[in-house]
PDB file of N, CA, C and O in Angstrom, chain B, residues numbered from 101:
ATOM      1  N   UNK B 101     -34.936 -50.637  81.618  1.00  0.00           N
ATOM      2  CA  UNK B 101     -35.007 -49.263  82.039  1.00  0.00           C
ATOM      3  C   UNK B 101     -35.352 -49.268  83.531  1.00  0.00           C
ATOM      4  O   UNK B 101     -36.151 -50.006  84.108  1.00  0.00           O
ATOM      5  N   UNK B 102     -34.663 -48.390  83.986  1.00  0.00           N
ATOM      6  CA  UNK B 102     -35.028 -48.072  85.814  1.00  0.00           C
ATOM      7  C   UNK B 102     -35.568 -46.815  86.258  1.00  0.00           C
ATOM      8  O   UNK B 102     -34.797 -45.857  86.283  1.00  0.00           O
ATOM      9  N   UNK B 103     -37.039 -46.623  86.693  1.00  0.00           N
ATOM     10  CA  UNK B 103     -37.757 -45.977  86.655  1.00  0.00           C
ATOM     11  C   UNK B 103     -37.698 -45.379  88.440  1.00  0.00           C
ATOM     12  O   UNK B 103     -37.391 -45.999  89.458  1.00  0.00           O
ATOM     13  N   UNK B 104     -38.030 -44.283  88.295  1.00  0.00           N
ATOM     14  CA  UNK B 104     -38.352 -44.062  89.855  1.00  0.00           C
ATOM     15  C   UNK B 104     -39.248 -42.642  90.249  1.00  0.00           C
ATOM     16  O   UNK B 104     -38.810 -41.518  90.006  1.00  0.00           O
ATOM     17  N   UNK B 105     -40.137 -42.813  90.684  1.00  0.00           N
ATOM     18  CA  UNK B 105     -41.490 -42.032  90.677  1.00  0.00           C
ATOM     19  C   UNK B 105     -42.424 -41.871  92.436  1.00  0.00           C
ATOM     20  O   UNK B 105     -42.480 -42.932  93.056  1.00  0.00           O
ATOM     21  N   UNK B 106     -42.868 -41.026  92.904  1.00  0.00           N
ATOM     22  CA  UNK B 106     -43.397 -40.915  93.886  1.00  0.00           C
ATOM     23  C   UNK B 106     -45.089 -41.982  93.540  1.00  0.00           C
ATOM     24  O   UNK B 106     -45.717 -42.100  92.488  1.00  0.00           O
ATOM     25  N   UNK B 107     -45.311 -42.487  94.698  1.00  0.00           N
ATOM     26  CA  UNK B 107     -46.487 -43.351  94.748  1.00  0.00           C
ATOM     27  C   UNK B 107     -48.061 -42.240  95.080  1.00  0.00           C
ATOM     28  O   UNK B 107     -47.888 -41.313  95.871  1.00  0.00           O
ATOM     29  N   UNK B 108     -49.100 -42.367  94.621  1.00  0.00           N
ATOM     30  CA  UNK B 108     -50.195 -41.220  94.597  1.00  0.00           C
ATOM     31  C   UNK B 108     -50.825 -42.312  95.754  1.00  0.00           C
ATOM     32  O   UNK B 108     -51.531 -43.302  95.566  1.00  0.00           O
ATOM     33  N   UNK B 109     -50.219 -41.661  97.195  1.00  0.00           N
ATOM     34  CA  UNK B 109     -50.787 -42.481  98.330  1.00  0.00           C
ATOM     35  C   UNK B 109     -51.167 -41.202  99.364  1.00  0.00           C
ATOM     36  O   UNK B 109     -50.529 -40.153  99.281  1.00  0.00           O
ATOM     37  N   UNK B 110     -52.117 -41.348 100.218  1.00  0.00           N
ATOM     38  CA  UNK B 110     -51.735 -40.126 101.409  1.00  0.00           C
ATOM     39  C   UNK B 110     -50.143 -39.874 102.157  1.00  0.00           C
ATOM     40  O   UNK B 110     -49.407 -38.908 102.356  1.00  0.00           O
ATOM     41  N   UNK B 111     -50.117 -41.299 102.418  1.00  0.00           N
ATOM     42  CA  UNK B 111     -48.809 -41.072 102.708  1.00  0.00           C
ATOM     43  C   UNK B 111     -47.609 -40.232 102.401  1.00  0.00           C
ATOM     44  O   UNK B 111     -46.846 -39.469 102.993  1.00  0.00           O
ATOM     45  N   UNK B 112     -47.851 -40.883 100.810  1.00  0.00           N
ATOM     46  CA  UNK B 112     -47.013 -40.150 100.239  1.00  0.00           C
ATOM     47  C   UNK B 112     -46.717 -38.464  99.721  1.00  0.00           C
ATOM     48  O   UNK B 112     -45.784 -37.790  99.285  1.00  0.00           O
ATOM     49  N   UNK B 113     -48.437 -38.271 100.154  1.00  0.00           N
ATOM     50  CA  UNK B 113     -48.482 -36.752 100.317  1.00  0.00           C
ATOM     51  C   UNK B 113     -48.136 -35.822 101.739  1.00  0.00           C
ATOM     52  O   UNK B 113     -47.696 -34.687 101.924  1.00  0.00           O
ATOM     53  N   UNK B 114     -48.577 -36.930 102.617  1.00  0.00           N
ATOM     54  CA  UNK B 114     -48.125 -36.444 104.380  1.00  0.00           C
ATOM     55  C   UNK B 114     -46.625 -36.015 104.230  1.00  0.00           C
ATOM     56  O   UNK B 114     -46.243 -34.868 104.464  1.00  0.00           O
ATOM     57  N   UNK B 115     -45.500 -37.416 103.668  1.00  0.00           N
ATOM     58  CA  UNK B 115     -44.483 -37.436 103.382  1.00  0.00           C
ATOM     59  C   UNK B 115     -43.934 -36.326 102.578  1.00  0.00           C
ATOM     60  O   UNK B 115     -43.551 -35.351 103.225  1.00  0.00           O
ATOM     61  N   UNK B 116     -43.815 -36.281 101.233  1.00  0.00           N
ATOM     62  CA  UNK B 116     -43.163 -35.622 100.186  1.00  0.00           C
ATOM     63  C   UNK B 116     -43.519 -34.627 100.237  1.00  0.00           C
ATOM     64  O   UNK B 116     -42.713 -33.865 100.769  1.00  0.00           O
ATOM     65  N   UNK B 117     -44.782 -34.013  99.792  1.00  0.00           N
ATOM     66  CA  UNK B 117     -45.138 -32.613 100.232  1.00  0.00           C
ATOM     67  C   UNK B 117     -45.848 -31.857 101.337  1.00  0.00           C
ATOM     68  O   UNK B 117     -46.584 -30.884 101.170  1.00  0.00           O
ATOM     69  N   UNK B 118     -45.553 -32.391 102.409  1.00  0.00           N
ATOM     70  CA  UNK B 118     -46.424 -31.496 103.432  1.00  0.00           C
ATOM     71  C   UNK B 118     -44.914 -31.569 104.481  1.00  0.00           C
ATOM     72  O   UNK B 118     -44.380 -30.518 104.837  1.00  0.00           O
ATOM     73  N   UNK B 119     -44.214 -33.266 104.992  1.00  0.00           N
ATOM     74  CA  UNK B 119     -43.135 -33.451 105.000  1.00  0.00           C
ATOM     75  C   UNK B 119     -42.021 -32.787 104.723  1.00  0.00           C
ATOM     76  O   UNK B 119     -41.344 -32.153 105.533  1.00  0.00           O
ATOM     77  N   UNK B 120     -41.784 -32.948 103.379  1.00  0.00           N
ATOM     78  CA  UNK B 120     -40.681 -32.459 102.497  1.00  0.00           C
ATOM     79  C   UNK B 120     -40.607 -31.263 102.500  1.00  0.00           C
ATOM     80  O   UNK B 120     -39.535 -30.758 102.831  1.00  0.00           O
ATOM     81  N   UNK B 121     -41.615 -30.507 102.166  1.00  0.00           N
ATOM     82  CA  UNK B 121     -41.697 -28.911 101.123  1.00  0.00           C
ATOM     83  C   UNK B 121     -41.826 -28.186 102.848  1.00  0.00           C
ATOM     84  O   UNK B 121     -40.982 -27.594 103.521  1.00  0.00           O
ATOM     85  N   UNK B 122     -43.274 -28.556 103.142  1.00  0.00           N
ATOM     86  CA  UNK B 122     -43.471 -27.051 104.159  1.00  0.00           C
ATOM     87  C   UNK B 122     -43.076 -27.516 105.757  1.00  0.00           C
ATOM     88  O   UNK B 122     -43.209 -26.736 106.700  1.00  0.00           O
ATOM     89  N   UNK B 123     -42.738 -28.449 105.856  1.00  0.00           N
ATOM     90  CA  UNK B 123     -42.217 -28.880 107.567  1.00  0.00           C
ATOM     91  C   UNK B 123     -40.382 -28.747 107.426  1.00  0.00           C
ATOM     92  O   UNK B 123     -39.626 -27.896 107.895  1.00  0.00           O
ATOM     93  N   UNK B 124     -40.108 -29.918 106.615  1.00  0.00           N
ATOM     94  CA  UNK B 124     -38.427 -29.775 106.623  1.00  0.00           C
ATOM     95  C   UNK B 124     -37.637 -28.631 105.724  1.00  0.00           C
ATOM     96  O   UNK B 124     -36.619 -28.025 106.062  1.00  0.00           O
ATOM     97  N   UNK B 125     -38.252 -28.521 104.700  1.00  0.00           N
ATOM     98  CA  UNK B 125     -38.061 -27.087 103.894  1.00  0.00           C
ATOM     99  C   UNK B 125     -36.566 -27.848 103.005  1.00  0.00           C
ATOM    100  O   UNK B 125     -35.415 -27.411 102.996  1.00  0.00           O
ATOM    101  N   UNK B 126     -37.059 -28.969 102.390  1.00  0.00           N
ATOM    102  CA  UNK B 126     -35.656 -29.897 102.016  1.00  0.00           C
ATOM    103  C   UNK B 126     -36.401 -28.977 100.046  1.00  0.00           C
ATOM    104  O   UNK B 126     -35.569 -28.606  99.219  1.00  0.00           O
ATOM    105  N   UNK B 127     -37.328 -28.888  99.880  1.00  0.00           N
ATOM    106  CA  UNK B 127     -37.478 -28.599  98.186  1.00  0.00           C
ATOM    107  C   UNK B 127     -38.179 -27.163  98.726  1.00  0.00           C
ATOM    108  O   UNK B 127     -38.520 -26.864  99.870  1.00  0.00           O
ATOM    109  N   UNK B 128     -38.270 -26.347  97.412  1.00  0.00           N
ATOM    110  CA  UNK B 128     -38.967 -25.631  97.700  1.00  0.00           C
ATOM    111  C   UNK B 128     -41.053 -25.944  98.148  1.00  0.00           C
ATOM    112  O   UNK B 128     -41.471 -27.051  98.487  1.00  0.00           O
ATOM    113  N   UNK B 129     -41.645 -25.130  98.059  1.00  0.00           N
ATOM    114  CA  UNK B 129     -42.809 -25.202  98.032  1.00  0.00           C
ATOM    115  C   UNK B 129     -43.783 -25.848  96.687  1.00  0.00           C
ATOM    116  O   UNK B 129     -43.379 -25.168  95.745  1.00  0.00           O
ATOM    117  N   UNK B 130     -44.529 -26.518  96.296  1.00  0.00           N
ATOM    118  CA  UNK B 130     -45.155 -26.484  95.202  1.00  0.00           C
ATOM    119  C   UNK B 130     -44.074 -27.249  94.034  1.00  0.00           C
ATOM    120  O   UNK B 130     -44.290 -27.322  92.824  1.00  0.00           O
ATOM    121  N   UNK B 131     -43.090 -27.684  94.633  1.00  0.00           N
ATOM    122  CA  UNK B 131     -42.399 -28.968  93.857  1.00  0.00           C
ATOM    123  C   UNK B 131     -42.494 -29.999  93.273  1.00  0.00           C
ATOM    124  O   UNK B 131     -41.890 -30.490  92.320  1.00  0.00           O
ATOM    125  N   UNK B 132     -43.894 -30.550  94.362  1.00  0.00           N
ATOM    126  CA  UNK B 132     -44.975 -31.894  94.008  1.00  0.00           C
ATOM    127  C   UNK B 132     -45.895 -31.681  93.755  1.00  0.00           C
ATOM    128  O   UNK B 132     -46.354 -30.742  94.405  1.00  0.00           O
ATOM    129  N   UNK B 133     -46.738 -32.226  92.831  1.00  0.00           N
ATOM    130  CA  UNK B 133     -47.815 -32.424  92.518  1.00  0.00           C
ATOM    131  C   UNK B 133     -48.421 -33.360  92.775  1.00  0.00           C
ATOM    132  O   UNK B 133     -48.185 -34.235  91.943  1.00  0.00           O
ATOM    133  N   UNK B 134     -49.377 -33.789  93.796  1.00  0.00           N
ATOM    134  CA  UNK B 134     -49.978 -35.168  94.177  1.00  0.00           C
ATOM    135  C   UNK B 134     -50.966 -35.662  92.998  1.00  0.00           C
ATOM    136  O   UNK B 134     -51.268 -36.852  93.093  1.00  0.00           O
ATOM    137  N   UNK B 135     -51.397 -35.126  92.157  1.00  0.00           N
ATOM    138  CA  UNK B 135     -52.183 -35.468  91.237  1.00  0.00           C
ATOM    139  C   UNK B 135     -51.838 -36.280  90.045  1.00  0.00           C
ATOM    140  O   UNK B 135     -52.456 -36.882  89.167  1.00  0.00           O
ATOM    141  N   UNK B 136     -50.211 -35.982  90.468  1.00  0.00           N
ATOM    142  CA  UNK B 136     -48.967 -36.454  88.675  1.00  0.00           C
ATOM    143  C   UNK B 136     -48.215 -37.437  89.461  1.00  0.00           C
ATOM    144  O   UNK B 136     -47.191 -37.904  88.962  1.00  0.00           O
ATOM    145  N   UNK B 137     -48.754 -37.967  91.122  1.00  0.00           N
ATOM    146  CA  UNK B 137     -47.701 -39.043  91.325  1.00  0.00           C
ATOM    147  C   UNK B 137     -48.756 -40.337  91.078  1.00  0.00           C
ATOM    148  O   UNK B 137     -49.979 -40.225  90.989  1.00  0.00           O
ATOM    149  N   UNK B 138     -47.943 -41.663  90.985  1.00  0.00           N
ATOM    150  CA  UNK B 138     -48.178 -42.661  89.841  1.00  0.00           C
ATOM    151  C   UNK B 138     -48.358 -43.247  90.832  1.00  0.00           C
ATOM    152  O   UNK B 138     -47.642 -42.997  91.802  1.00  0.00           O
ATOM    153  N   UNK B 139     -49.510 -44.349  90.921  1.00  0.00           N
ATOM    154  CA  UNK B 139     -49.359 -45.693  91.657  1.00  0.00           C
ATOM    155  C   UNK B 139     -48.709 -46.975  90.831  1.00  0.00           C
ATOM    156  O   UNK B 139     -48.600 -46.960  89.605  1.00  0.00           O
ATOM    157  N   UNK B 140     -48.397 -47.802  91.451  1.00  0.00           N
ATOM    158  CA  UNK B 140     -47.593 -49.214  90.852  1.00  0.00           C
ATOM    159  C   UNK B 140     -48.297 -49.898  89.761  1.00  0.00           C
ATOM    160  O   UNK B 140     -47.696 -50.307  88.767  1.00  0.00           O
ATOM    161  N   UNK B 141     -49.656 -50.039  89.942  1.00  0.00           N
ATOM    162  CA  UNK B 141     -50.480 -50.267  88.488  1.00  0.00           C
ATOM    163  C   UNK B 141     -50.317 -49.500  87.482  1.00  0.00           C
ATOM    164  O   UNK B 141     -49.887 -49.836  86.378  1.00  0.00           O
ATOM    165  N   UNK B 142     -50.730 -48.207  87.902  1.00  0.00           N
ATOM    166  CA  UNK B 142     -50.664 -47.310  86.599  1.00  0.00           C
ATOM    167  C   UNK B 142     -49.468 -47.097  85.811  1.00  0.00           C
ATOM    168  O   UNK B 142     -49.492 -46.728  84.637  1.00  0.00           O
ATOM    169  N   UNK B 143     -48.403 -47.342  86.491  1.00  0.00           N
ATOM    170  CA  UNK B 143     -47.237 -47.882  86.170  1.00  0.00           C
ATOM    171  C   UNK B 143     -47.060 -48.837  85.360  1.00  0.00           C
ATOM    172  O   UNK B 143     -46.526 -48.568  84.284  1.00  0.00           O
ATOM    173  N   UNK B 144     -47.460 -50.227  85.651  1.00  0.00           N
ATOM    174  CA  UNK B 144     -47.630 -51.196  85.181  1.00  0.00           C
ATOM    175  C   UNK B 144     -48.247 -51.016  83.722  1.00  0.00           C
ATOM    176  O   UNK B 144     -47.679 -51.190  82.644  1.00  0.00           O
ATOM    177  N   UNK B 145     -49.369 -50.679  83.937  1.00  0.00           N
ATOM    178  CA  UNK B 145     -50.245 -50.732  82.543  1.00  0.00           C
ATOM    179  C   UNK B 145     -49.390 -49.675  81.434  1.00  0.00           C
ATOM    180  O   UNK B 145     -49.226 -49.877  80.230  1.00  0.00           O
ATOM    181  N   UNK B 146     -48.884 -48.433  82.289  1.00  0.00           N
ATOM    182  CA  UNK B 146     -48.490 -47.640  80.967  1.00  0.00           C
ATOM    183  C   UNK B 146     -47.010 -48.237  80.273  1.00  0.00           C
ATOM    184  O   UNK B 146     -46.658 -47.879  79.149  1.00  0.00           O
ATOM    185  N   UNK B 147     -46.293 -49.095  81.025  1.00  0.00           N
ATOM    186  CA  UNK B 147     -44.898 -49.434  80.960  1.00  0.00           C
ATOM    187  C   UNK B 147     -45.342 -50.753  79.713  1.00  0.00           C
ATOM    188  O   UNK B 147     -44.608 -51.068  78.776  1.00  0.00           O
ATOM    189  N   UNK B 148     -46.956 -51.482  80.066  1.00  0.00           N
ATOM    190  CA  UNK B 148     -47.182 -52.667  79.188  1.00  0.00           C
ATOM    191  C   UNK B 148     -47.834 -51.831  77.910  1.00  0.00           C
ATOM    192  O   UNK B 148     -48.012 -52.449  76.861  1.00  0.00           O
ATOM    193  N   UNK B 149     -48.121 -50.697  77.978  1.00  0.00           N
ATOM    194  CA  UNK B 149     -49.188 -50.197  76.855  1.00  0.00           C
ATOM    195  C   UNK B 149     -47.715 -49.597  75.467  1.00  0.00           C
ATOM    196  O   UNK B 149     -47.748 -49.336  74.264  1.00  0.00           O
ATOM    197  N   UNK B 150     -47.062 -49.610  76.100  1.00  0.00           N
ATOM    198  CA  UNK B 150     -45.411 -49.272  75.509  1.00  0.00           C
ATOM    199  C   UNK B 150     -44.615 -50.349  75.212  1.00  0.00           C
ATOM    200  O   UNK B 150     -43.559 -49.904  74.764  1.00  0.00           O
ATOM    201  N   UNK B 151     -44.605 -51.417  75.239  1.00  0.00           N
ATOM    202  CA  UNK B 151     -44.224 -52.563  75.124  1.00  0.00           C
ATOM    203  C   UNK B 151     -42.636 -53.168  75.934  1.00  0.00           C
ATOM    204  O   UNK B 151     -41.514 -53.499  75.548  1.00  0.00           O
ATOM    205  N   UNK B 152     -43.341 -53.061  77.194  1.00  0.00           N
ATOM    206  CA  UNK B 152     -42.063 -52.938  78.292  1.00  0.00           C
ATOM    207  C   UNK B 152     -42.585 -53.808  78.939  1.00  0.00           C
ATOM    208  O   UNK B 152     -43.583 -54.235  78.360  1.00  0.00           O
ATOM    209  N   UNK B 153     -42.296 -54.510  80.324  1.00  0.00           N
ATOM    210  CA  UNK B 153     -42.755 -55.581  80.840  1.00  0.00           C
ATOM    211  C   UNK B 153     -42.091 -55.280  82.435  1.00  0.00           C
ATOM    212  O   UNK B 153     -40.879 -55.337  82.641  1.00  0.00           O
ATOM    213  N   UNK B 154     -42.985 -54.990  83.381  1.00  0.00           N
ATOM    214  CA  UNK B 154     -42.267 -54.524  84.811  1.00  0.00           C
ATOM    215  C   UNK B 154     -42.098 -55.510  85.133  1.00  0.00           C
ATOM    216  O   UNK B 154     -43.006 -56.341  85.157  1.00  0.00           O
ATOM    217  N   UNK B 155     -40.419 -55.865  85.629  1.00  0.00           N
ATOM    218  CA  UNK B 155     -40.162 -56.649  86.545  1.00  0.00           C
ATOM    219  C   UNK B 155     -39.739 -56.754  87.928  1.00  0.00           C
ATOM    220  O   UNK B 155     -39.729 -57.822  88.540  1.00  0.00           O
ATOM    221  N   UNK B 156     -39.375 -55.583  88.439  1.00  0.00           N
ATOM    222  CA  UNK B 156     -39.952 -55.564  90.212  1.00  0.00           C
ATOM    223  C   UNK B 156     -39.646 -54.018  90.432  1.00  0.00           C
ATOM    224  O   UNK B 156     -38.802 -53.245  89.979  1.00  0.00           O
ATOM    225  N   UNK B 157     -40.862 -53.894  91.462  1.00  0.00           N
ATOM    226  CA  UNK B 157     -40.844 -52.406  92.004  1.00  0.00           C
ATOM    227  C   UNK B 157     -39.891 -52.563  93.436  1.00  0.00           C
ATOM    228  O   UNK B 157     -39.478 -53.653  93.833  1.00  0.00           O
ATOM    229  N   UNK B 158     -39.758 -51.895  93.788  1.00  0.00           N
ATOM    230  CA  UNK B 158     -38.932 -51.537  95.371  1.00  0.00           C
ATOM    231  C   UNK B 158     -38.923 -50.059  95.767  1.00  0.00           C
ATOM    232  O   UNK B 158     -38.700 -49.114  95.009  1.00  0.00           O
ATOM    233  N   UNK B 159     -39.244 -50.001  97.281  1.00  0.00           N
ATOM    234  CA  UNK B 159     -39.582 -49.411  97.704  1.00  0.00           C
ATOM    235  C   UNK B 159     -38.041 -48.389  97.797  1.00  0.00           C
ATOM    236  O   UNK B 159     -36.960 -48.945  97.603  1.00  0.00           O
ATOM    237  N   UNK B 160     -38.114 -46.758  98.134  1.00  0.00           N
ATOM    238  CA  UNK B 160     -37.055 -46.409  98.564  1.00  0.00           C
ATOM    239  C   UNK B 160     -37.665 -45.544  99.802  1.00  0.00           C
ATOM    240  O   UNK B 160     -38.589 -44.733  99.733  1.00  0.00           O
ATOM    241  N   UNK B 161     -36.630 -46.065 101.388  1.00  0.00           N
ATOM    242  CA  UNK B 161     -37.127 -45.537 102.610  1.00  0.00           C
ATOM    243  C   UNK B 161     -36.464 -44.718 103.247  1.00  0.00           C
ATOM    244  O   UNK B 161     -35.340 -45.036 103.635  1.00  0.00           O
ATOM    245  N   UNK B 162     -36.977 -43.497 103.505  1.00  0.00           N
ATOM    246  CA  UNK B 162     -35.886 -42.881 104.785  1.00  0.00           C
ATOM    247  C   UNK B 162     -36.257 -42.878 105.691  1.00  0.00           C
ATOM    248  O   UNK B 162     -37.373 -42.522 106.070  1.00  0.00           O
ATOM    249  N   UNK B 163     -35.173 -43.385 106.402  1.00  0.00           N
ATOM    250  CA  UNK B 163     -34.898 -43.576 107.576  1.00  0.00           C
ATOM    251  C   UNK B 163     -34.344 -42.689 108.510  1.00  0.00           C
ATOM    252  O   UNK B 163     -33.164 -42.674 108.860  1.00  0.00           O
ATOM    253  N   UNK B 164     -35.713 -41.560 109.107  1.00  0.00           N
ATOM    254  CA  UNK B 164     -34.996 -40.607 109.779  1.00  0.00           C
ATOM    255  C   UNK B 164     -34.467 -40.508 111.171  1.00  0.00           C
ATOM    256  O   UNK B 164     -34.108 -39.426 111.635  1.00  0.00           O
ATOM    257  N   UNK B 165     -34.417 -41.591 111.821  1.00  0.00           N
ATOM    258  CA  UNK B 165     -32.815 -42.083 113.060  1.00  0.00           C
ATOM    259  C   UNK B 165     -31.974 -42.141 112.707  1.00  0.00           C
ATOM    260  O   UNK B 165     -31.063 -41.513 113.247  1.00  0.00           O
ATOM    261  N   UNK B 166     -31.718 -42.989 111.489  1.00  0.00           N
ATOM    262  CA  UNK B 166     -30.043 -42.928 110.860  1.00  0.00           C
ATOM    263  C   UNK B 166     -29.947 -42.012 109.998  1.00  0.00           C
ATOM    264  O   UNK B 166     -28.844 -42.109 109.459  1.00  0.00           O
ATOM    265  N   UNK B 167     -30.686 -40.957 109.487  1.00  0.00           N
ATOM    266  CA  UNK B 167     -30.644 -39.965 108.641  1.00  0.00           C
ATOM    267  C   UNK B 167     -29.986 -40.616 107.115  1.00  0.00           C
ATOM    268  O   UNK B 167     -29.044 -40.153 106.472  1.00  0.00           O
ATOM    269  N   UNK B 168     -30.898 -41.941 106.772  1.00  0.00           N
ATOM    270  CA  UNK B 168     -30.082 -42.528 106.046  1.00  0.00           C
ATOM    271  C   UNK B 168     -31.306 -43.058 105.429  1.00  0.00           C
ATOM    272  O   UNK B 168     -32.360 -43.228 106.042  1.00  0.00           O
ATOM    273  N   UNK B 169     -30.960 -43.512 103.185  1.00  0.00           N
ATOM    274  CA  UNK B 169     -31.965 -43.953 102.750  1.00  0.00           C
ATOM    275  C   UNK B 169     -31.590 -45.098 102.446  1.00  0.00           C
ATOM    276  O   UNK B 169     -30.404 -45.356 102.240  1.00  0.00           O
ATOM    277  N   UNK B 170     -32.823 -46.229 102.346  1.00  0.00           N
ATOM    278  CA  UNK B 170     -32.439 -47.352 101.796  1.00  0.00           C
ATOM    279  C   UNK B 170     -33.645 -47.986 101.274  1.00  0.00           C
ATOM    280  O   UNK B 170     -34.749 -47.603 101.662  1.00  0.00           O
ATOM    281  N   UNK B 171     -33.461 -49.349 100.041  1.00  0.00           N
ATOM    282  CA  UNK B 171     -34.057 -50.124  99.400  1.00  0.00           C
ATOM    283  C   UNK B 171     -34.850 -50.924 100.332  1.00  0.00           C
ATOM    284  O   UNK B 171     -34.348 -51.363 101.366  1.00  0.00           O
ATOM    285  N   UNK B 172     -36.288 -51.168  99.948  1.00  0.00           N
ATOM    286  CA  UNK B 172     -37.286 -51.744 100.445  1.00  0.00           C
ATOM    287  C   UNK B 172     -38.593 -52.094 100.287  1.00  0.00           C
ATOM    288  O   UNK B 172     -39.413 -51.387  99.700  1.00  0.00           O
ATOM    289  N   UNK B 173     -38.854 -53.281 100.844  1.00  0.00           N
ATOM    290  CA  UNK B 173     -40.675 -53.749 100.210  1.00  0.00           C
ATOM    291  C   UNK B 173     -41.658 -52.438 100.247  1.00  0.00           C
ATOM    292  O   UNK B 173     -42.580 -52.685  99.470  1.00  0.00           O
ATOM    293  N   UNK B 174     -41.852 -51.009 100.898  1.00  0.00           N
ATOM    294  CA  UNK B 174     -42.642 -50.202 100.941  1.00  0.00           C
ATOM    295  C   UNK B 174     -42.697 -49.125 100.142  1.00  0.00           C
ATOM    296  O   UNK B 174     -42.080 -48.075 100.321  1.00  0.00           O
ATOM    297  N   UNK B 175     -43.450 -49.381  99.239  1.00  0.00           N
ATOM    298  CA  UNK B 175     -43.668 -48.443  98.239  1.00  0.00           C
ATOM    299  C   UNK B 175     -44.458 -47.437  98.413  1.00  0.00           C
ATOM    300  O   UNK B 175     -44.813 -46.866  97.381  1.00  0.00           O
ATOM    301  N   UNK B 176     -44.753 -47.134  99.164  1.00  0.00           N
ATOM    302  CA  UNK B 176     -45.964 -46.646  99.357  1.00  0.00           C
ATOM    303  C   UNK B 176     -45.698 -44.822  99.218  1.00  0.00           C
ATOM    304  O   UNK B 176     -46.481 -43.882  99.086  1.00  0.00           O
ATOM    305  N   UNK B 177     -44.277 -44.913  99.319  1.00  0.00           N
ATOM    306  CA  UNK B 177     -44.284 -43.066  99.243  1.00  0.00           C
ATOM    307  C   UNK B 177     -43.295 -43.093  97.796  1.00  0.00           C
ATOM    308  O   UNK B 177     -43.872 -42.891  96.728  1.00  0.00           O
ATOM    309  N   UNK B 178     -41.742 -43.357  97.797  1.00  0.00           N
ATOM    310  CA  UNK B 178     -41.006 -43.217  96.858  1.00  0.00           C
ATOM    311  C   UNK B 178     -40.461 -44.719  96.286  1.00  0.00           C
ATOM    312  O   UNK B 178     -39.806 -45.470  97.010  1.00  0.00           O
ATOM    313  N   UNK B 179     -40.857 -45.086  94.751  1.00  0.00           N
ATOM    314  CA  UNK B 179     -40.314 -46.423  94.784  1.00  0.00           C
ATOM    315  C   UNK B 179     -39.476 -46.665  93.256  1.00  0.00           C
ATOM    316  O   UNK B 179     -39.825 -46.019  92.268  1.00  0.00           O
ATOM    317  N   UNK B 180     -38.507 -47.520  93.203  1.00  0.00           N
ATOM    318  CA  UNK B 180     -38.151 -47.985  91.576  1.00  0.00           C
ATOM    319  C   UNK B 180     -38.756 -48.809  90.704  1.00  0.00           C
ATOM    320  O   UNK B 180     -39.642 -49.504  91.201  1.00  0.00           O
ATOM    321  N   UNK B 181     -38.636 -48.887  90.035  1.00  0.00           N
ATOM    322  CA  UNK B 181     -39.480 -49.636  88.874  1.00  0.00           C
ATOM    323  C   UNK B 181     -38.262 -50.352  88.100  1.00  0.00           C
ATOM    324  O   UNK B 181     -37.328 -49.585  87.866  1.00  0.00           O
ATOM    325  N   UNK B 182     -38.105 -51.606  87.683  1.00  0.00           N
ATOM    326  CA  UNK B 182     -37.032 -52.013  86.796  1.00  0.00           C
ATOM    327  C   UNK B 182     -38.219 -52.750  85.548  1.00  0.00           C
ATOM    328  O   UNK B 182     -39.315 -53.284  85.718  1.00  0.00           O
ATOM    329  N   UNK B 183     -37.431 -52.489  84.322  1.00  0.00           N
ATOM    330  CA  UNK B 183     -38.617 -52.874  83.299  1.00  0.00           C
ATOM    331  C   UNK B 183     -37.372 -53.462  82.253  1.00  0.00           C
ATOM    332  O   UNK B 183     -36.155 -53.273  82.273  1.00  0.00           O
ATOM    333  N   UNK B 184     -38.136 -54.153  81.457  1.00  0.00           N
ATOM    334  CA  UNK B 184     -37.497 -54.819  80.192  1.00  0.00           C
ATOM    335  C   UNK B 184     -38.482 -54.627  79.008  1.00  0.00           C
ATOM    336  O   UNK B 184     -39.705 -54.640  79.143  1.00  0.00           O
ATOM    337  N   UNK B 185     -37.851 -54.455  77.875  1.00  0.00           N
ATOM    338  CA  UNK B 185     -38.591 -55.017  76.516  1.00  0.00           C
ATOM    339  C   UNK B 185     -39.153 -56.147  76.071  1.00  0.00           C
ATOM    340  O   UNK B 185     -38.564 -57.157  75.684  1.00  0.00           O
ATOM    341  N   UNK B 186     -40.641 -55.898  76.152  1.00  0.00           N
ATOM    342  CA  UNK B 186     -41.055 -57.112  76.344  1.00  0.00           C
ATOM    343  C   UNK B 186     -41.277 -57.855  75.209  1.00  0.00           C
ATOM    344  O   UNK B 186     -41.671 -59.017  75.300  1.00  0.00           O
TER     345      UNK B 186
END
């Protein structure tokens, strides 16, 4: 299964909702919830408490010079999760 979830980082709140919602106006307002985004552990544990087994997270980055997104080690705001049955 391929998972993909916002990271519960500041960043990722500077980013996604303060960023996203009320500076670029890309979602509406009140879209995110920083309280319901997941860090990579908590991830981990709920994906093992289900009997799944994470096998690599990756980061997803935008890149706003090239107005372009791409795959990467920084998870820290938006990232994937790939999991198997463990």
């Amino acid at each position: 299964m391929i998972l993909s979830t916002l990271n519960r980082t500041l960043k990722a709140y500077a980013l996604a909702i303060i960023g996203a919602e009320f500076v670029l106006r890309w979602l509406p307002v009140g879209t995110h919830q920083w309280q319901r985004f997941v860090r990579p552990d908590e991830l981990a544990s709920a994906l093992a408490a289900a009997g799944l087994t994470l096998i690599r997270t990756e980061g997803l980055i935008y890149d706003p010079f090239a107005d372009e997104w791409r795959l990467g080690a920084d998870t820290d705001v938006n990232y994937f999760a790939t999991t198997v049955r463990a």
